[in-house]
C-alpha positions as CSV (number, residue, x, y, z in Angstrom):
1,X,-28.9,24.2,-39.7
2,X,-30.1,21.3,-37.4
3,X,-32.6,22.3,-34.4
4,X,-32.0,21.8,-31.2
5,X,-33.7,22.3,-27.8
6,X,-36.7,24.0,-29.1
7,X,-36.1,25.4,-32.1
8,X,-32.8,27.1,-31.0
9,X,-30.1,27.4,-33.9
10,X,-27.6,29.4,-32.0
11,X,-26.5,29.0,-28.7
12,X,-28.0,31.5,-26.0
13,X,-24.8,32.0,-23.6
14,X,-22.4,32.4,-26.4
15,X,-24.4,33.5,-29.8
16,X,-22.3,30.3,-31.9
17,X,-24.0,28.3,-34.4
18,X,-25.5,24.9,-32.6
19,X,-24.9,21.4,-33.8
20,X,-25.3,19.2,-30.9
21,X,-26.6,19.1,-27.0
22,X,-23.8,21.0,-26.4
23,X,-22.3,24.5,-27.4
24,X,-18.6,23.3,-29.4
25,X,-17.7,26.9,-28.2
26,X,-18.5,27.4,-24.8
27,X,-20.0,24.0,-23.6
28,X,-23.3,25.0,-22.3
29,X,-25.7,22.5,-22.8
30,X,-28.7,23.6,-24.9
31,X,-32.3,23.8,-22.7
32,X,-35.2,24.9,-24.3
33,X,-35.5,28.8,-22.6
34,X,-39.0,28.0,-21.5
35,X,-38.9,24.3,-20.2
36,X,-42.0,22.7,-19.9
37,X,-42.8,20.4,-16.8
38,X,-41.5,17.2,-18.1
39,X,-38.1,19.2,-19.5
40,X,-37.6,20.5,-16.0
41,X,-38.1,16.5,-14.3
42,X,-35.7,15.2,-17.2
43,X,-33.3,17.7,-16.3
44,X,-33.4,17.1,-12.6
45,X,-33.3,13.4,-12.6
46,X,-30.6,13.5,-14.9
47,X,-28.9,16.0,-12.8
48,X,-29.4,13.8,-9.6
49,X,-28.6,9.9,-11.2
50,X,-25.2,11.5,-12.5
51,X,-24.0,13.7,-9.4
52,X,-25.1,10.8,-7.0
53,X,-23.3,8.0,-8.9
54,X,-20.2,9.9,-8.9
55,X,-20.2,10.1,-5.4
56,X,-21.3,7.1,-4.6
57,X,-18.5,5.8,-6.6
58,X,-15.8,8.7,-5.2
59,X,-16.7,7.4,-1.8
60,X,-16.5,3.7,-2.4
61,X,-13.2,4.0,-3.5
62,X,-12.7,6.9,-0.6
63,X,-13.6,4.4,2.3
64,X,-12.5,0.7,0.8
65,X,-9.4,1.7,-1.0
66,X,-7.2,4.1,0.3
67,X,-5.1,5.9,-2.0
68,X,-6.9,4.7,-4.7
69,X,-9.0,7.5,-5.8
70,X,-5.5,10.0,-5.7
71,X,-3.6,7.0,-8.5
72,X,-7.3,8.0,-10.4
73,X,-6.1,11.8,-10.5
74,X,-2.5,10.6,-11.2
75,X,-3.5,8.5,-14.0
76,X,-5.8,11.5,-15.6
77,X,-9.0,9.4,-14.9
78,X,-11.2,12.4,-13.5
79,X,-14.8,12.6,-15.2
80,X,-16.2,9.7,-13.2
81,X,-15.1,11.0,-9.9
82,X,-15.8,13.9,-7.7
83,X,-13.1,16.6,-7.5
84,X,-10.7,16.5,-4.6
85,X,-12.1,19.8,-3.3
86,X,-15.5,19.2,-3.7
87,X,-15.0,16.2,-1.9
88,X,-12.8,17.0,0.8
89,X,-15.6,20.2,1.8
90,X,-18.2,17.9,1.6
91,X,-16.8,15.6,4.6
92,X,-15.5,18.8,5.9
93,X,-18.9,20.3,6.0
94,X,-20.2,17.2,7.0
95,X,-17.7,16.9,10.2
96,X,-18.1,19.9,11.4
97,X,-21.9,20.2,11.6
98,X,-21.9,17.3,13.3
99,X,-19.0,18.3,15.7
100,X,-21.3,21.9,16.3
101,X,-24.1,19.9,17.4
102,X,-22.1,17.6,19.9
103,X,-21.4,20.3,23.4
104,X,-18.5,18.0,24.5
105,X,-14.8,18.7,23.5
106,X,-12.4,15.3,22.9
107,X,-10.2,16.8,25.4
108,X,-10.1,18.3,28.9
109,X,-8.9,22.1,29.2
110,X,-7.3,22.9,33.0
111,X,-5.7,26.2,34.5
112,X,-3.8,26.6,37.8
113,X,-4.3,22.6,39.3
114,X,-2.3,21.3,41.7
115,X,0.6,20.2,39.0
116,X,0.7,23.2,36.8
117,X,0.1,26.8,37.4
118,X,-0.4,27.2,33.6
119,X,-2.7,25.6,31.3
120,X,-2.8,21.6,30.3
121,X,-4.9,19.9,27.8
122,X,-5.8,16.7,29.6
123,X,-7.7,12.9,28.1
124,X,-11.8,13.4,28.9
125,X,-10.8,10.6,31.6
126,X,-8.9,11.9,33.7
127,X,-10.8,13.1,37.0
128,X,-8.7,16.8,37.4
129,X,-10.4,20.2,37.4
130,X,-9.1,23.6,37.3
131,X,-8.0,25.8,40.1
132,X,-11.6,27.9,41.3
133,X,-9.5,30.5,42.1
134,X,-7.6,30.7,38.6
135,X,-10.8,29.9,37.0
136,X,-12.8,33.2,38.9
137,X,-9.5,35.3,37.8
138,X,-10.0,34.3,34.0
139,X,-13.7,35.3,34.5
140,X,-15.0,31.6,34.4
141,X,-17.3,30.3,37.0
142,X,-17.1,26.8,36.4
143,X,-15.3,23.9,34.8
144,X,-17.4,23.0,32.0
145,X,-17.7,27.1,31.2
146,X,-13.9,27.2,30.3
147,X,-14.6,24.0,28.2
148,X,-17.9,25.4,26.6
149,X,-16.0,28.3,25.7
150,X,-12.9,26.0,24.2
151,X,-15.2,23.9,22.6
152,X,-16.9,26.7,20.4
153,X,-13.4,28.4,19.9
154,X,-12.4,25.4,17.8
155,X,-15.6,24.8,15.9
156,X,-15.8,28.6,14.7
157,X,-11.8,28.5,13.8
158,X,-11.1,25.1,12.9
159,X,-12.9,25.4,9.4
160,X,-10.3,28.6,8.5
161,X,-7.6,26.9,9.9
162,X,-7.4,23.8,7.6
163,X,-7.2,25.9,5.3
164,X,-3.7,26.5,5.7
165,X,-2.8,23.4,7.1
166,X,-4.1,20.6,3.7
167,X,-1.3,22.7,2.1
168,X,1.1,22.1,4.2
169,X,0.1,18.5,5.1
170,X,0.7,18.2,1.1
171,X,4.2,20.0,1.4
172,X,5.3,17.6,4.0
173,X,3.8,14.8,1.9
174,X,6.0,16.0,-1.3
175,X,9.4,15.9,1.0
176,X,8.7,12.2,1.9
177,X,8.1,11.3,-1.6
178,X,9.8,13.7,-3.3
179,X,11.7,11.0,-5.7
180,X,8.0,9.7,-7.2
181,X,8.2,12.2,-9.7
182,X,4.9,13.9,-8.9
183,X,4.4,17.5,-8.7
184,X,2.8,19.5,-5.4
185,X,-0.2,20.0,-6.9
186,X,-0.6,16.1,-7.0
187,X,0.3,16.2,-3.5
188,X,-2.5,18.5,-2.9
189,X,-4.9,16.2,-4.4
190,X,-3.4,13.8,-1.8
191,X,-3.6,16.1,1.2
192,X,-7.0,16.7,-0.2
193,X,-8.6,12.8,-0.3
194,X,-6.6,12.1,3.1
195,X,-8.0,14.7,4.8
196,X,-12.0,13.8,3.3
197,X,-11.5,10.6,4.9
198,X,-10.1,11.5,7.9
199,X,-13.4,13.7,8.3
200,X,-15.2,10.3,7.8
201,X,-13.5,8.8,10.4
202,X,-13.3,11.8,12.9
203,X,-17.4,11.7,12.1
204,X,-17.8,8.3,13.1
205,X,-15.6,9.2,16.1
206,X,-17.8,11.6,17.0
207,X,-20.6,10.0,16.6
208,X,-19.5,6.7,18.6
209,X,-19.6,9.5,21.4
210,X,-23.4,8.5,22.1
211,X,-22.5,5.0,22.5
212,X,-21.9,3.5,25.8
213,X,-18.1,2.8,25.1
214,X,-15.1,3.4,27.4
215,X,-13.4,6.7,26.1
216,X,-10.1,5.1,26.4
217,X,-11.3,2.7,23.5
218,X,-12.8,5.4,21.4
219,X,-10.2,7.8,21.7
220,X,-7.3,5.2,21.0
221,X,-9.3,3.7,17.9
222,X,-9.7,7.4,15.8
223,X,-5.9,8.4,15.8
224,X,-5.0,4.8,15.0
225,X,-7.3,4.7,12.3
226,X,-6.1,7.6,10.9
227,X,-2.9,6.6,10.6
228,X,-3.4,3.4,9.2
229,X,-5.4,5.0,6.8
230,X,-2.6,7.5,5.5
231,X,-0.2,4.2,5.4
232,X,-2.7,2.5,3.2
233,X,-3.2,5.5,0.9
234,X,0.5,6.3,0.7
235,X,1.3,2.8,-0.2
236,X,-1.3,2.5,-2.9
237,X,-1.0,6.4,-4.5
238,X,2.5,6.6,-4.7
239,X,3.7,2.6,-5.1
240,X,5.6,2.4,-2.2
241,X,6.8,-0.7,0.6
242,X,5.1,-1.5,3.0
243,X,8.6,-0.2,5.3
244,X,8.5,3.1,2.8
245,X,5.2,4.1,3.8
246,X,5.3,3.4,7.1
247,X,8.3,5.5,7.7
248,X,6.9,8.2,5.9
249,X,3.6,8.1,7.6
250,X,5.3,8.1,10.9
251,X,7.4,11.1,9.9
252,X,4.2,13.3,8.1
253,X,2.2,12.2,11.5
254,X,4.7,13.8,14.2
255,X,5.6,17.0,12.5
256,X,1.9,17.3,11.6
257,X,0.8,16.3,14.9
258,X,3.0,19.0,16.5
259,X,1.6,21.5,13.8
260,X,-2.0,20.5,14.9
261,X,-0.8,21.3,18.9
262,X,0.3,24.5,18.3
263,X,-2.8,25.1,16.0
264,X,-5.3,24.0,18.7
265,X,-3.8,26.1,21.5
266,X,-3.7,28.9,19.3
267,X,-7.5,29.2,18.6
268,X,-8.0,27.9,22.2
269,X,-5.8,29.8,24.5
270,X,-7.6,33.5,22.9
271,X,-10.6,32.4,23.6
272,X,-9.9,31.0,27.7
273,X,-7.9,34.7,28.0
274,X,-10.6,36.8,26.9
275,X,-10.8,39.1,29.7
276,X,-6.7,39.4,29.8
């Protein structure tokens, strides 16, 4: 019997006889059980050059290519990318951090104003305030209260709520396309590289925020981006037109941009009602 890692013979997860780096049983590499200093370094640089080049390379492809990491997963080509979870809640995680630390909402909350006795989600720009009175009654005292308290109902829910809505982004994606011959869970991995770079772009969005640009600019150039983006990917993942994708981008956008209002004034409006 060969030696590896230190004398071992058998491996220590699984109890099966060695013959390589790795168990041919379970898979566990073999690591001497008492590493010395320069075992531990090998390990962790090893570790690092591997995990870093894969996402290096998942998010070349992520950012200059869209679509082309999903034809990857279509085409079984897997091992030298990151996984489409893992990379979809690292730019997820990434997002919203940065979203927690920015006070300002991309959108302006009102109650009771001179147009609308309800509530109206209103662009940044646009000069309106709420109704004092209205305001007092919901147990706000100011403007930028009602918005403070908006604004943290949507980073603590918005996490849970995407949750539910990649899935059904991916079920709306499957009826478009539902001649390609791909099954939903390739449409998940879809949903799930759309939706990483979409938190790169909503990032950078947020972070243009400390620029001195006009708002109208910034807040025109996201969405657009976005869906240019999911034309892109469609047309490259799946092999359609140009007219194909766009169609079926504009279709997934509305019916997902209606999903996405009803989702936003559902975390939002239990948060403005507290006291009611």
């Amino acid at each position: 019997m060969t030696s590896v890692a230190g004398g071992q013979t058998t491996c220590a997860n699984c109890g099966a006889p060695l013959a390589g780096p790795y168990c041919g049983s379970c898979g566990q590499k073999t690591a001497p059980p008492n590493p010395a200093i320069g075992d531990f370094l090998h390990e962790l640089s090893h570790e690092l050059l591997h995990v870093d080049g894969k996402i290096f390379r998942s998010l070349r492809l992520l950012v200059a290519a869209p679509g082309a990491l999903t034809r990857e997963q279509f085409e079984g080509r897997r091992v030298r990318y990151i996984s489409p979870i893992r990379l979809y809640l690292t730019f997820s995680v990434v997002y919203f951090a940065v979203a927690a630390l920015t006070p300002a909402i991309s959108f302006r909350i009102t109650v009771g104003g001179q147009e609308t006795h309800g509530f109206s989600f209103r662009s940044p720009s646009e000069p309106r305030e709420s109704n004092p009175d209205e305001l007092r009654r919901l147990g706000f005292e100011s403007q930028e209260e009602l918005e403070r308290a908006a604004g943290e109902a949507i980073v603590h829910w918005t996490p849970r709520a995407m949750f539910l809505l990649v899935p059904l982004f991916a079920a709306m994606i499957g009826l478009t396309v539902r001649r390609s011959g791909r099954n939903y869970p390739q449409q998940l991995y879809f949903a799930l590289h759309v939706h990483a770079a979409w938190f790169l772009i909503l990032t950078a969005g947020t972070l243009a925020r400390f620029i001195p640009l006009r708002w109208t600019l910034l807040s025109l150039a996201v969405p657009v981006w976005m869906l240019v983006y999911l034309i892109l990917a469609l047309r490259r993942a799946y092999g359609c037109r140009i007219g194909g994708a766009l169609w079926r981008a504009g279709v997934v956008a509305v019916a997902y941009g209606l999903v996405l209002v009803a989702t936003l004034a559902a975390m939002v409006l239990p948060a403005v009602l507290r006291d009611h």
